[in-house]
PDB file of N, CA, C, O and CB in Angstrom:
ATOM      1  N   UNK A   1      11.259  10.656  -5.057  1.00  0.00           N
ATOM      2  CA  UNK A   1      11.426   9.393  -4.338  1.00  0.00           C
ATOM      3  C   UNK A   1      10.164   9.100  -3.530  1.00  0.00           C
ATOM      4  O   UNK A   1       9.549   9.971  -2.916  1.00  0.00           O
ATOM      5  CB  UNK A   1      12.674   9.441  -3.409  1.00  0.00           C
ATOM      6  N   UNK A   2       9.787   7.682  -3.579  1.00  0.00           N
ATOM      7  CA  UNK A   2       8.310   7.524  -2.800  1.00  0.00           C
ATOM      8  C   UNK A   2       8.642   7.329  -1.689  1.00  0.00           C
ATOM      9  O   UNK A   2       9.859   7.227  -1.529  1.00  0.00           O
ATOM     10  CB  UNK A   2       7.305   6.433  -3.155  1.00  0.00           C
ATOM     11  N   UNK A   3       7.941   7.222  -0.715  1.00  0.00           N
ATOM     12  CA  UNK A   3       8.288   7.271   0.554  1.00  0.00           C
ATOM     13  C   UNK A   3       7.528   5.422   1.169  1.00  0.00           C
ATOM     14  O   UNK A   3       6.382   4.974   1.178  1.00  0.00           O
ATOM     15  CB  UNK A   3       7.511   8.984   1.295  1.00  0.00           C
ATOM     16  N   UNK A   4       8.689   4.926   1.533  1.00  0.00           N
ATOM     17  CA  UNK A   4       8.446   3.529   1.960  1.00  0.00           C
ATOM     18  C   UNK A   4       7.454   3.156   3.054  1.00  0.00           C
ATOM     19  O   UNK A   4       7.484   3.979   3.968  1.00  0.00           O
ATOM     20  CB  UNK A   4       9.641   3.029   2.365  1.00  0.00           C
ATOM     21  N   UNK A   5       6.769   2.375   3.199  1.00  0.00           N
ATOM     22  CA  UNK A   5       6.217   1.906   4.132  1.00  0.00           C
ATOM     23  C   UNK A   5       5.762   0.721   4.466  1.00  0.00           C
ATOM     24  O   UNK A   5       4.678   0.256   4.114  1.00  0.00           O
ATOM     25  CB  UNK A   5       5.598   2.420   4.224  1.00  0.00           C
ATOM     26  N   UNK A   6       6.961  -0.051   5.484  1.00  0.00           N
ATOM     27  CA  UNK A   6       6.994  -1.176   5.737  1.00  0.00           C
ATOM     28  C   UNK A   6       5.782  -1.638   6.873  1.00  0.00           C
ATOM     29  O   UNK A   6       5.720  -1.084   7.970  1.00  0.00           O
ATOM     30  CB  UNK A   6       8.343  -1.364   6.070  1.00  0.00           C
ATOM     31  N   UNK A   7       5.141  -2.371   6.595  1.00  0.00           N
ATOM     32  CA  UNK A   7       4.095  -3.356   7.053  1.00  0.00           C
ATOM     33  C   UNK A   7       3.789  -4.716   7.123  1.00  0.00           C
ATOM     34  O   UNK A   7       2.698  -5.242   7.337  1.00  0.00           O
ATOM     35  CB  UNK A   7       3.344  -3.140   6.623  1.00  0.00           C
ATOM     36  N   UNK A   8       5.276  -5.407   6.841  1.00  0.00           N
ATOM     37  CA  UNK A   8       5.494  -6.262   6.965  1.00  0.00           C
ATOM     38  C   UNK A   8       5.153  -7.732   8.188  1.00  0.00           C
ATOM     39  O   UNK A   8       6.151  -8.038   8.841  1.00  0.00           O
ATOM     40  CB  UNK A   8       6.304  -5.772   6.731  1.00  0.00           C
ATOM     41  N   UNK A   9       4.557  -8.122   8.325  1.00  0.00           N
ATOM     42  CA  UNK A   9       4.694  -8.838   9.551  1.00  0.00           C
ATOM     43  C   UNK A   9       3.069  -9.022  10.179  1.00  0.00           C
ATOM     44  O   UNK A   9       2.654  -9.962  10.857  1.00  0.00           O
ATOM     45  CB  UNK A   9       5.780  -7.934  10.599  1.00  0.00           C
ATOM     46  N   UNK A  10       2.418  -7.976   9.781  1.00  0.00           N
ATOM     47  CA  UNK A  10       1.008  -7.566  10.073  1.00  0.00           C
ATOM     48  C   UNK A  10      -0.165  -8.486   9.029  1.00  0.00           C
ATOM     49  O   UNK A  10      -0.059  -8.531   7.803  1.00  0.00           O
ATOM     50  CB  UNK A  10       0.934  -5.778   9.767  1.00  0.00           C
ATOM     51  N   UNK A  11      -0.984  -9.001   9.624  1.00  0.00           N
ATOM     52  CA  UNK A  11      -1.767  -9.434   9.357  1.00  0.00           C
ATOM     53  C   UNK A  11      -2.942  -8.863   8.321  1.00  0.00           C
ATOM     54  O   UNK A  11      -3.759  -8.241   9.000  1.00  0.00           O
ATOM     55  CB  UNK A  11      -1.927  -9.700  10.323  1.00  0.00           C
ATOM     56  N   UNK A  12      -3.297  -8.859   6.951  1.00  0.00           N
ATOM     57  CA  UNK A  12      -4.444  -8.365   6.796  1.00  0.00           C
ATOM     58  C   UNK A  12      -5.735  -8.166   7.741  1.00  0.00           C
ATOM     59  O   UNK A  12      -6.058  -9.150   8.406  1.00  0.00           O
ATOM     60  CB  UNK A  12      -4.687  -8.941   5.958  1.00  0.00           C
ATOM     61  N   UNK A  13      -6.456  -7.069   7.861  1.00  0.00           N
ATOM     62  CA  UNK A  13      -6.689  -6.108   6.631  1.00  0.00           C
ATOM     63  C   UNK A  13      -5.428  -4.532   7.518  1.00  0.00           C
ATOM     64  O   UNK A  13      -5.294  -3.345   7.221  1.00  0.00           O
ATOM     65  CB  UNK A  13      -9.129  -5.631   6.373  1.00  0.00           C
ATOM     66  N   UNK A  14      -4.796  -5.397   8.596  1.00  0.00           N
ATOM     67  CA  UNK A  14      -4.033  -4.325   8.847  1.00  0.00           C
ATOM     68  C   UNK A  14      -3.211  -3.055   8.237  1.00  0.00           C
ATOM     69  O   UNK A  14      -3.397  -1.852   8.420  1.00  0.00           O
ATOM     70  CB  UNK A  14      -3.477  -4.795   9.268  1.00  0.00           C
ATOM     71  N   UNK A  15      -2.014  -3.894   7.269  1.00  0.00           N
ATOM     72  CA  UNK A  15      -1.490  -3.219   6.194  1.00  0.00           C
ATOM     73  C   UNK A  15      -2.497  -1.857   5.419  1.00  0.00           C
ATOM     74  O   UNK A  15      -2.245  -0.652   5.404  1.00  0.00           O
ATOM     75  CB  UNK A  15      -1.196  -4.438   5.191  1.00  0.00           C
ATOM     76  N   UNK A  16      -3.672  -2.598   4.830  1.00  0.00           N
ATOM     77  CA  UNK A  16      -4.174  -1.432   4.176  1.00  0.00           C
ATOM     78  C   UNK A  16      -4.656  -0.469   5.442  1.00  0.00           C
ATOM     79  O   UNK A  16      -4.373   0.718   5.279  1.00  0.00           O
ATOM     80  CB  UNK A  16      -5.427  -1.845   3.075  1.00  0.00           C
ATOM     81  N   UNK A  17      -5.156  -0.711   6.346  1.00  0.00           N
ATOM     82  CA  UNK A  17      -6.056   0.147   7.453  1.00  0.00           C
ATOM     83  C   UNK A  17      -4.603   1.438   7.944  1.00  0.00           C
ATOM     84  O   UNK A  17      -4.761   2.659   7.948  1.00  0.00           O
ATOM     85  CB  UNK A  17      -6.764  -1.258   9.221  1.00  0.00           C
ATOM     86  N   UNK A  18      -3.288   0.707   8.308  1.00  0.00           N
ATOM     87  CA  UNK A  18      -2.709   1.633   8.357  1.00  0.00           C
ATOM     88  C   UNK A  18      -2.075   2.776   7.568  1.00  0.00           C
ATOM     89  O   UNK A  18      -1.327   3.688   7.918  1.00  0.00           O
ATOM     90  CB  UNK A  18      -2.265   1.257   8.768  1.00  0.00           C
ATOM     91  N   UNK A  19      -2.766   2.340   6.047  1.00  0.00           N
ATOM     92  CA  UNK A  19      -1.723   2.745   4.971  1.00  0.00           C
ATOM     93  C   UNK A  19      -2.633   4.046   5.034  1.00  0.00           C
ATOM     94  O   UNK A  19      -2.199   5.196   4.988  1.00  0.00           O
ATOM     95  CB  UNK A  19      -1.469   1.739   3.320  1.00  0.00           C
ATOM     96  N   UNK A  20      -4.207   3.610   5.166  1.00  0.00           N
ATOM     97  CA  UNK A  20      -5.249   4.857   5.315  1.00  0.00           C
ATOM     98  C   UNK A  20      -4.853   5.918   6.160  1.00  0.00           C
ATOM     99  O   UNK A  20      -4.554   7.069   5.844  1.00  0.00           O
ATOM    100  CB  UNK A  20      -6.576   4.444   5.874  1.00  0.00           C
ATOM    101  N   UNK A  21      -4.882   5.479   7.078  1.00  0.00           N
ATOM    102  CA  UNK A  21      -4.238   6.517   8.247  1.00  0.00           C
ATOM    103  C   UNK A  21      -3.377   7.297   8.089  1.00  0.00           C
ATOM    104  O   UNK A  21      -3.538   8.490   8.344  1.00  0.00           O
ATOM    105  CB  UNK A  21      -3.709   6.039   9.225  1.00  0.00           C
ATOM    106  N   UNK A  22      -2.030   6.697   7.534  1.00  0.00           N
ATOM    107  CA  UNK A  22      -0.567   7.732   7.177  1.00  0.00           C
ATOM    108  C   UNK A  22      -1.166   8.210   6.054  1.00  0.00           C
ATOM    109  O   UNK A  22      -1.476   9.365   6.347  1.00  0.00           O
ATOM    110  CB  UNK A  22       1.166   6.979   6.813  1.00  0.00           C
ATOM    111  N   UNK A  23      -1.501   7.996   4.963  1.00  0.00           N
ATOM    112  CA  UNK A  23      -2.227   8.630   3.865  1.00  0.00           C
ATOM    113  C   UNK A  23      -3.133   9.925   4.352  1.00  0.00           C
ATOM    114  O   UNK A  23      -2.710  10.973   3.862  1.00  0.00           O
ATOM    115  CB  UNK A  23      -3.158   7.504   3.192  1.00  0.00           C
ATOM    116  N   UNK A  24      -3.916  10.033   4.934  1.00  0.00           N
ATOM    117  CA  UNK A  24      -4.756  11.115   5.848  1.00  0.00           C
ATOM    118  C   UNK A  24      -4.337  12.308   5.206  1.00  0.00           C
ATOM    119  O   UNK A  24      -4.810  12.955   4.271  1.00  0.00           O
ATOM    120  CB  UNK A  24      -4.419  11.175   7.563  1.00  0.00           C
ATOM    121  N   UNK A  25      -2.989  12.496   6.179  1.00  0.00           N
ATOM    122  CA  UNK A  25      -2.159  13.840   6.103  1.00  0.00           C
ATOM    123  C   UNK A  25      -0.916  14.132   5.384  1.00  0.00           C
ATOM    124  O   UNK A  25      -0.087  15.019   5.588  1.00  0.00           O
ATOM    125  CB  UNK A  25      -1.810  14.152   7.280  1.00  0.00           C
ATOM    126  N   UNK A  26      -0.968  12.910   4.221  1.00  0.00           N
ATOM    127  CA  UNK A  26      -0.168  13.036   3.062  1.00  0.00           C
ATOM    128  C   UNK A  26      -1.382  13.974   1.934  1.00  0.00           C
ATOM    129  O   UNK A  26      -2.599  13.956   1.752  1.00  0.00           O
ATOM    130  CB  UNK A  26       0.393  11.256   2.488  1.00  0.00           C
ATOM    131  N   UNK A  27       0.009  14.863   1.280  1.00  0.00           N
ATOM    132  CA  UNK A  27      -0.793  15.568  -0.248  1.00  0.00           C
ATOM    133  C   UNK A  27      -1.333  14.973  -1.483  1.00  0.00           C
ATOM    134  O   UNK A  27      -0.965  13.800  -1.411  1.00  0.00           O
ATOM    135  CB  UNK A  27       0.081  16.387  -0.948  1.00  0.00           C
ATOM    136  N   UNK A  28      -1.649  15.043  -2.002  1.00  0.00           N
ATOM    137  CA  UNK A  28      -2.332  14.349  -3.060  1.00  0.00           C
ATOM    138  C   UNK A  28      -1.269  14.310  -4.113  1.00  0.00           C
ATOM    139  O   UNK A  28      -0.494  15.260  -4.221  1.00  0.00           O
ATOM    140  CB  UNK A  28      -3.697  15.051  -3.537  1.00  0.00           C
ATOM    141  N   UNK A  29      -1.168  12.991  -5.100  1.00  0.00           N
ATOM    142  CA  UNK A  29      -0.003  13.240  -6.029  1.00  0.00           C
ATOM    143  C   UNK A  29       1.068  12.554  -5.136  1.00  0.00           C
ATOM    144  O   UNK A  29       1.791  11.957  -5.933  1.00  0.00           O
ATOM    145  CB  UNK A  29       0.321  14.939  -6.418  1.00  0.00           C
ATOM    146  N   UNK A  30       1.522  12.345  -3.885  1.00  0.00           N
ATOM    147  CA  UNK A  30       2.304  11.562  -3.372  1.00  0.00           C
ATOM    148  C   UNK A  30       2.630  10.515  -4.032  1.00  0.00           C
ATOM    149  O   UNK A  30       1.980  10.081  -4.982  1.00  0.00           O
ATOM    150  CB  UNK A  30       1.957  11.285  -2.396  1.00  0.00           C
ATOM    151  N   UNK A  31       3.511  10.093  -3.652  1.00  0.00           N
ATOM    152  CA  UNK A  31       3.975   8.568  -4.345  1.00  0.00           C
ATOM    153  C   UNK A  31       4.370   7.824  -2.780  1.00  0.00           C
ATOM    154  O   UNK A  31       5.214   8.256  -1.994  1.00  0.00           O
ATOM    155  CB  UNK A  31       5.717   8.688  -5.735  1.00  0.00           C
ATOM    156  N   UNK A  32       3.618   6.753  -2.614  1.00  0.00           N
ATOM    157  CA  UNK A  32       4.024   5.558  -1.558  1.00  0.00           C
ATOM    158  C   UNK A  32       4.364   4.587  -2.093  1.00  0.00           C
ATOM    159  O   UNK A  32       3.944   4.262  -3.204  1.00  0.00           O
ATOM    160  CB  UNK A  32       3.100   5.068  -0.678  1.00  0.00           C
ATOM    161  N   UNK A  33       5.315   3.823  -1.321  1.00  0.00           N
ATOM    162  CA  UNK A  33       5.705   2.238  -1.818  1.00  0.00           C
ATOM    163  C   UNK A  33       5.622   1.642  -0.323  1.00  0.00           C
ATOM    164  O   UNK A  33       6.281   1.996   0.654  1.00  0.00           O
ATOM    165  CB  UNK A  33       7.524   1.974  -2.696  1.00  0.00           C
ATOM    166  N   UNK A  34       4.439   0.446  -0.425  1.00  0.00           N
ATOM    167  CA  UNK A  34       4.010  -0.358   0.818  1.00  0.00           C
ATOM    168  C   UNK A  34       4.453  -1.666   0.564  1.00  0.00           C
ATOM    169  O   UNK A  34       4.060  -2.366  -0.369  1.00  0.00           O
ATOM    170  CB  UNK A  34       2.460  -0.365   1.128  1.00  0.00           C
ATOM    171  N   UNK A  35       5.237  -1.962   1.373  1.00  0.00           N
ATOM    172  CA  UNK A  35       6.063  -3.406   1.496  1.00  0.00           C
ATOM    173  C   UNK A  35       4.550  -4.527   2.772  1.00  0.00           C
ATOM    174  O   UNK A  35       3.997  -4.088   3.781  1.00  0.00           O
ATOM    175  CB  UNK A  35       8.344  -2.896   2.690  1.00  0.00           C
ATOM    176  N   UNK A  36       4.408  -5.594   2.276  1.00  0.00           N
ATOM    177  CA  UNK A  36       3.537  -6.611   3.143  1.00  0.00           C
ATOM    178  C   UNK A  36       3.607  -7.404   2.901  1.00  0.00           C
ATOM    179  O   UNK A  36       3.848  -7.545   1.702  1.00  0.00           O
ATOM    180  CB  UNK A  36       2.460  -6.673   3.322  1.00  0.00           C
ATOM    181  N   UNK A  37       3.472  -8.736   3.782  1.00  0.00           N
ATOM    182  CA  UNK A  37       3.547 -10.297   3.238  1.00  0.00           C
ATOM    183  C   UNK A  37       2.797 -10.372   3.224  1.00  0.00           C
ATOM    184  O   UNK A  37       2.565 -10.482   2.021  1.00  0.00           O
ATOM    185  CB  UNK A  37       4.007 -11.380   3.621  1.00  0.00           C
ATOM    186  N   UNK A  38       1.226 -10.464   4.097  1.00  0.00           N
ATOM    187  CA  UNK A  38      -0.060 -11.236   4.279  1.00  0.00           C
ATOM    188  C   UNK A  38      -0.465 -11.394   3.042  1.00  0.00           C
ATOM    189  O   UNK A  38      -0.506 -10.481   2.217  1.00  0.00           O
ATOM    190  CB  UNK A  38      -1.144 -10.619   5.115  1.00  0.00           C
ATOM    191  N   UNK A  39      -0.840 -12.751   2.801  1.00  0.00           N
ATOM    192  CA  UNK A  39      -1.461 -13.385   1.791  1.00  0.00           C
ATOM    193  C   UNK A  39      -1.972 -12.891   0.587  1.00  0.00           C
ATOM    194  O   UNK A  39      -1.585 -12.990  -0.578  1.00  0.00           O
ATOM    195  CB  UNK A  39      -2.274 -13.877   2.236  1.00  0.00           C
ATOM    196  N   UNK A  40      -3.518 -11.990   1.449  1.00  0.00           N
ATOM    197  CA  UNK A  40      -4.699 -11.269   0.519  1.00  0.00           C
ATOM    198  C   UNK A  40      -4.141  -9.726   0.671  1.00  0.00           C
ATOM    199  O   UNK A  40      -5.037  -8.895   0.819  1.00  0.00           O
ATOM    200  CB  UNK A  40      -6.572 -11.496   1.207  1.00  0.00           C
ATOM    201  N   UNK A  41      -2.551  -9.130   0.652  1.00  0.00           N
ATOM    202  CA  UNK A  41      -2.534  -7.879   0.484  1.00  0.00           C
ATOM    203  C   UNK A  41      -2.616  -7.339  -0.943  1.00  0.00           C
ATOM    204  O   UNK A  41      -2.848  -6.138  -1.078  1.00  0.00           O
ATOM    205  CB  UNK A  41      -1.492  -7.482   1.096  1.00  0.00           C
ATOM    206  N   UNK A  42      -2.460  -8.058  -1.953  1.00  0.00           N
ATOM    207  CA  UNK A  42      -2.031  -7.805  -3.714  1.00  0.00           C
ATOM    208  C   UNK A  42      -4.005  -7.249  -3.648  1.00  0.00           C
ATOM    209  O   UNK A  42      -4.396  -6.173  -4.102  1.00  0.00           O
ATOM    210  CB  UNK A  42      -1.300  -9.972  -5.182  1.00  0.00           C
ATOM    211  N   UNK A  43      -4.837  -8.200  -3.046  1.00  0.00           N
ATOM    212  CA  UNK A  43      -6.525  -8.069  -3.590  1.00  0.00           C
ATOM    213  C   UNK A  43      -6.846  -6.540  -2.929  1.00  0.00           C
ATOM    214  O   UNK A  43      -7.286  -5.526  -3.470  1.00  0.00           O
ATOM    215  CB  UNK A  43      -7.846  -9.572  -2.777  1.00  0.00           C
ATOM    216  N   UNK A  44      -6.358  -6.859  -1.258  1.00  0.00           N
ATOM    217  CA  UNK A  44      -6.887  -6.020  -0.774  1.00  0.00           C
ATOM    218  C   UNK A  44      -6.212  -4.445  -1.234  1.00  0.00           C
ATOM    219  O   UNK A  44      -7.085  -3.744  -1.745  1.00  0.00           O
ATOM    220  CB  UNK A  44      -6.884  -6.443   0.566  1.00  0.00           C
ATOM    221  N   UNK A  45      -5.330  -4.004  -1.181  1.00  0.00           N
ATOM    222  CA  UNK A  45      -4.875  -2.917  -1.558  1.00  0.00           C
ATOM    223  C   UNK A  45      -5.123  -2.532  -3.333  1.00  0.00           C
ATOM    224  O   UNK A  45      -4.980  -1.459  -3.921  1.00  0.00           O
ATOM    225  CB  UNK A  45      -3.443  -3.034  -1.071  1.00  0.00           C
ATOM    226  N   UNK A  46      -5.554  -3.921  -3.857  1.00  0.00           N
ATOM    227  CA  UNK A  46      -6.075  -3.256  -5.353  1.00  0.00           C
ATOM    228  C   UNK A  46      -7.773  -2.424  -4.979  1.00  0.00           C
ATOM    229  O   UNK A  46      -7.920  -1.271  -5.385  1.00  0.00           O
ATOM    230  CB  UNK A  46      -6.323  -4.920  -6.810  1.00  0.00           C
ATOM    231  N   UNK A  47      -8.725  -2.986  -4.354  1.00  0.00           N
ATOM    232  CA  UNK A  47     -10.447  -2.530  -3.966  1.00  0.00           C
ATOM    233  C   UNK A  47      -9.754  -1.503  -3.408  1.00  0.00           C
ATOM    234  O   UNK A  47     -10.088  -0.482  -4.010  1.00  0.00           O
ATOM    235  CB  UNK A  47     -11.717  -3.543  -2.832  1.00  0.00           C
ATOM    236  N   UNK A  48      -8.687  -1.173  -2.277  1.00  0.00           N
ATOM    237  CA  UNK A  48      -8.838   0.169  -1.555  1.00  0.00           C
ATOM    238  C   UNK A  48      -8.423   1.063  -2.330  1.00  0.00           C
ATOM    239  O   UNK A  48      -8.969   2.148  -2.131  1.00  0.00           O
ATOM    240  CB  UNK A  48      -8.166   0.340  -0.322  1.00  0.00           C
ATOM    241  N   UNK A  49      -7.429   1.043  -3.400  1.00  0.00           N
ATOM    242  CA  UNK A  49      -7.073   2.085  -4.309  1.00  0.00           C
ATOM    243  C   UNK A  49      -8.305   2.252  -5.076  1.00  0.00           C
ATOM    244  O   UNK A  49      -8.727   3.400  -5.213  1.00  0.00           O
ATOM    245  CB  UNK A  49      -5.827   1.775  -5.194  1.00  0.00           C
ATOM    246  N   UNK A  50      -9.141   0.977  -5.756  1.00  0.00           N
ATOM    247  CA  UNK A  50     -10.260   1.767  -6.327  1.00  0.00           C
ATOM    248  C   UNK A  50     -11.443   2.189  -5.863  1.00  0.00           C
ATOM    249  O   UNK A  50     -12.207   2.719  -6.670  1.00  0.00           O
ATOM    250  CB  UNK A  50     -10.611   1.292  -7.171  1.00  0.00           C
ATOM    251  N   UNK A  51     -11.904   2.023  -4.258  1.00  0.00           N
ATOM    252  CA  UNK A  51     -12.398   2.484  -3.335  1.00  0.00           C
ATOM    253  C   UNK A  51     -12.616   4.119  -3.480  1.00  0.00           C
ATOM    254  O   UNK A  51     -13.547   4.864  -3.785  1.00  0.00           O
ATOM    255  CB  UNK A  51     -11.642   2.021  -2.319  1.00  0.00           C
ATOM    256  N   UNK A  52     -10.837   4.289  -2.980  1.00  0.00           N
ATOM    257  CA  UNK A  52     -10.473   5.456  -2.197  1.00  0.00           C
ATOM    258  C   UNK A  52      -9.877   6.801  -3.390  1.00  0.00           C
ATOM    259  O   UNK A  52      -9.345   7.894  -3.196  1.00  0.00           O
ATOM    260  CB  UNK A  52      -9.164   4.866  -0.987  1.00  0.00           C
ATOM    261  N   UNK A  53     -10.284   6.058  -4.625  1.00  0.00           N
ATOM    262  CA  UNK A  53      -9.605   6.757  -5.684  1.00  0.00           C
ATOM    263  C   UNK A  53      -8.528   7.171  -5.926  1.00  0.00           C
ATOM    264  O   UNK A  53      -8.324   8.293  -6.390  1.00  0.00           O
ATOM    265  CB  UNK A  53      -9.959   7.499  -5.881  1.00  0.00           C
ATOM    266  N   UNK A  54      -7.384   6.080  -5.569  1.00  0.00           N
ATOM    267  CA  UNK A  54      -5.999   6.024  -5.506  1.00  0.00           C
ATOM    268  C   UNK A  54      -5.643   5.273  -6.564  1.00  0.00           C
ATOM    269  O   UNK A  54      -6.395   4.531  -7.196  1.00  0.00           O
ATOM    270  CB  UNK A  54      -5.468   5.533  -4.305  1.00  0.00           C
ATOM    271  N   UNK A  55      -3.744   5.585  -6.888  1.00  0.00           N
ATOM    272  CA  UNK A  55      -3.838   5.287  -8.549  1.00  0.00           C
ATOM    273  C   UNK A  55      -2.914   4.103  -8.014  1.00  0.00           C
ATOM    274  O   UNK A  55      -1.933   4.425  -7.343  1.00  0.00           O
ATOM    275  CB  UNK A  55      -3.152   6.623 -10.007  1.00  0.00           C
ATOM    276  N   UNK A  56      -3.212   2.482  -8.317  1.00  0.00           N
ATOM    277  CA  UNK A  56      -2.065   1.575  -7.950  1.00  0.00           C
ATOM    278  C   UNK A  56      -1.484   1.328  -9.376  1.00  0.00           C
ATOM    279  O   UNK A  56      -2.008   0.938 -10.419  1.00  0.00           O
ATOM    280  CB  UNK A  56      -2.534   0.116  -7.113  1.00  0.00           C
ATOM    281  N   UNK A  57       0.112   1.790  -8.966  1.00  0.00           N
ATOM    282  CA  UNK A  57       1.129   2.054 -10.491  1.00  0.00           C
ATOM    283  C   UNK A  57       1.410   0.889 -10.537  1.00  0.00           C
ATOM    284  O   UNK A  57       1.615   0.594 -11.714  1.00  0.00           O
ATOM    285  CB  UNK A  57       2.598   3.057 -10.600  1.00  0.00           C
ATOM    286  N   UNK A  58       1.617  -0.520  -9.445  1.00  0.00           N
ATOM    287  CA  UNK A  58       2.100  -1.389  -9.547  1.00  0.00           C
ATOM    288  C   UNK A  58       2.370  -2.417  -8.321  1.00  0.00           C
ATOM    289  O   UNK A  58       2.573  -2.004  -7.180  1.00  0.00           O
ATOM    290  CB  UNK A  58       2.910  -0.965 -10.115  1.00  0.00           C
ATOM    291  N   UNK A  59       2.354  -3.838  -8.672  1.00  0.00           N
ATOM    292  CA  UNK A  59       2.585  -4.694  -7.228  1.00  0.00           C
ATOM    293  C   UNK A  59       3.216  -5.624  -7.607  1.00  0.00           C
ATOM    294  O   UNK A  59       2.696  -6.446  -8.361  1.00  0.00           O
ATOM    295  CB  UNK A  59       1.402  -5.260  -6.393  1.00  0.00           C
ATOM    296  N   UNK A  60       4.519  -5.745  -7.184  1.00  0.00           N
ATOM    297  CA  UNK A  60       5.889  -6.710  -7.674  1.00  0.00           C
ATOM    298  C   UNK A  60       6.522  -7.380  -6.298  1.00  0.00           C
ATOM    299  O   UNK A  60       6.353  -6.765  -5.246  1.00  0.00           O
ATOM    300  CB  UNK A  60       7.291  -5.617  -8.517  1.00  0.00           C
ATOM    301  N   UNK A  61       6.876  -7.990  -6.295  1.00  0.00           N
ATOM    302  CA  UNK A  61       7.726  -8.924  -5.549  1.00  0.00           C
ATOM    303  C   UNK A  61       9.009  -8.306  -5.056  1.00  0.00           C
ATOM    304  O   UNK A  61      10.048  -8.374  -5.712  1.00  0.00           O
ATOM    305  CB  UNK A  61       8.053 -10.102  -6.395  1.00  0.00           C
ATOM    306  N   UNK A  62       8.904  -7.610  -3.710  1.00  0.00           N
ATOM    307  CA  UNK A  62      10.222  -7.012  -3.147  1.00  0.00           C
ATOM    308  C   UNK A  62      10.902  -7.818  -1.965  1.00  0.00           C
ATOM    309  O   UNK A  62       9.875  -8.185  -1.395  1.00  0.00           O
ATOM    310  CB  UNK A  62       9.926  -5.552  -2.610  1.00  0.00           C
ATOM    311  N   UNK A  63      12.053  -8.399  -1.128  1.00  0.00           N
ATOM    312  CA  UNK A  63      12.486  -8.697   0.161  1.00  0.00           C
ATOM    313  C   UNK A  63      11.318  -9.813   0.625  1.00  0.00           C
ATOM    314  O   UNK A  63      10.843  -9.743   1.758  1.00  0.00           O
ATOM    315  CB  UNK A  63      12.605  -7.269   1.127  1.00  0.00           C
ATOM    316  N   UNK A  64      10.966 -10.656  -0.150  1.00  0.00           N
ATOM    317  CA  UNK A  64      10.072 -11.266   0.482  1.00  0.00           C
ATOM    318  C   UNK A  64       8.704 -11.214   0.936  1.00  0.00           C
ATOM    319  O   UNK A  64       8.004 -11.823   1.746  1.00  0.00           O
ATOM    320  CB  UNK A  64      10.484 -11.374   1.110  1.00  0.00           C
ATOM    321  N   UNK A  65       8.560 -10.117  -0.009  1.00  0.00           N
ATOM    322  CA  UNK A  65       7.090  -9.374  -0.206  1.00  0.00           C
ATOM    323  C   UNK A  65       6.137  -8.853  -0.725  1.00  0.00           C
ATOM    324  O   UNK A  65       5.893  -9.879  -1.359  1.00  0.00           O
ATOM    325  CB  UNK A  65       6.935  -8.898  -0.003  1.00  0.00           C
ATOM    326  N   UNK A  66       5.360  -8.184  -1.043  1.00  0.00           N
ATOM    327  CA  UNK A  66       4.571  -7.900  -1.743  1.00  0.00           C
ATOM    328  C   UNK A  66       4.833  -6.438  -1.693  1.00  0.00           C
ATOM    329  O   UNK A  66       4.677  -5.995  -0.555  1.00  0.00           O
ATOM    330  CB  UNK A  66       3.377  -8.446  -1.450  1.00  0.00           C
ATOM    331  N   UNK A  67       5.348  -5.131  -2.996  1.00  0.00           N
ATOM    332  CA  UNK A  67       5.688  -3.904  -2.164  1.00  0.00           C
ATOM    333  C   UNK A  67       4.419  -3.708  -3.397  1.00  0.00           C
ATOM    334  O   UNK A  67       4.198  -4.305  -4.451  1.00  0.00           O
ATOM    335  CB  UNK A  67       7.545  -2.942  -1.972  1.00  0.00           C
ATOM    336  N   UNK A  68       3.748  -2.592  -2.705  1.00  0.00           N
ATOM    337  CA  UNK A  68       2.283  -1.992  -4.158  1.00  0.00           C
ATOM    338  C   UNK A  68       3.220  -0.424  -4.103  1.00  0.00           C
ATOM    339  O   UNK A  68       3.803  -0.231  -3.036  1.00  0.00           O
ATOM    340  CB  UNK A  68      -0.403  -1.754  -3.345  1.00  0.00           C
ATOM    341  N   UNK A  69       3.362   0.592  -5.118  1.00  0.00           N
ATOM    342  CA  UNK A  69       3.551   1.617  -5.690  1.00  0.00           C
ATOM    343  C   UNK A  69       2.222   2.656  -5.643  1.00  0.00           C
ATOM    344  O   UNK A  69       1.306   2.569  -6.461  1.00  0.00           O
ATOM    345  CB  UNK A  69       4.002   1.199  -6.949  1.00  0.00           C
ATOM    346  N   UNK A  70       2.244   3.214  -5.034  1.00  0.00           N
ATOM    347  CA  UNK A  70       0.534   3.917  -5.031  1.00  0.00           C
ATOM    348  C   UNK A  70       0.514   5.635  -5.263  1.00  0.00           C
ATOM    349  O   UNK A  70       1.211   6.440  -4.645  1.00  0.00           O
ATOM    350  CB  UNK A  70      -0.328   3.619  -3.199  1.00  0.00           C
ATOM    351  N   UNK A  71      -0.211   5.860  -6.037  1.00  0.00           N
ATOM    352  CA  UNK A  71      -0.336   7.626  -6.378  1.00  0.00           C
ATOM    353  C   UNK A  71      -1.309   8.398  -5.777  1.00  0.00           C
ATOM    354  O   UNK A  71      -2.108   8.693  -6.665  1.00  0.00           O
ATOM    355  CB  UNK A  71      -0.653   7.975  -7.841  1.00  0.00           C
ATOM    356  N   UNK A  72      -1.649   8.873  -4.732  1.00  0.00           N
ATOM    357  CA  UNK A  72      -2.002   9.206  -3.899  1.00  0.00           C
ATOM    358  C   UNK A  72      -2.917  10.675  -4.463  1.00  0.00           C
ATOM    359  O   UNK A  72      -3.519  11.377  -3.651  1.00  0.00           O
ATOM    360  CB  UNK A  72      -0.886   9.161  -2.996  1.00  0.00           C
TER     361      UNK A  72
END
């Protein structure tokens, strides 16, 4: 089960900046699912996965949001 993380409400480039942070002291191979509305989160969280060499499995339409699937 991935472990959720709502960021909803937050303004880009917030969402991704915090996703970095909790990511830190997560293991590698993790599975996250990040829930966000702001606009440019689908762009921005695609450059930081290929940035940061993170695997994005997917970005679909959840609760009014944007949730990305990420392999850590």
């Amino acid at each position: 089960m991935a472990e959720l993380l709502d960021f909803r409400g937050l303004k880009c480039p917030q969402p991704v900046l915090k996703l970095a942070i909790k990511t830190n002291s997560m293991p590698k191979g993790t599975t996250v699912e990040v829930l966000a509305d702001c606009h440019t989160f689908a762009t921005d969280i695609t450059n930081w996965c290929i940035k940061s060499g993170k695997v994005l499995v997917s970005i679909v339409p959840r609760d009014g949001a944007n949730c990305a699937t990420i392999q850590l």
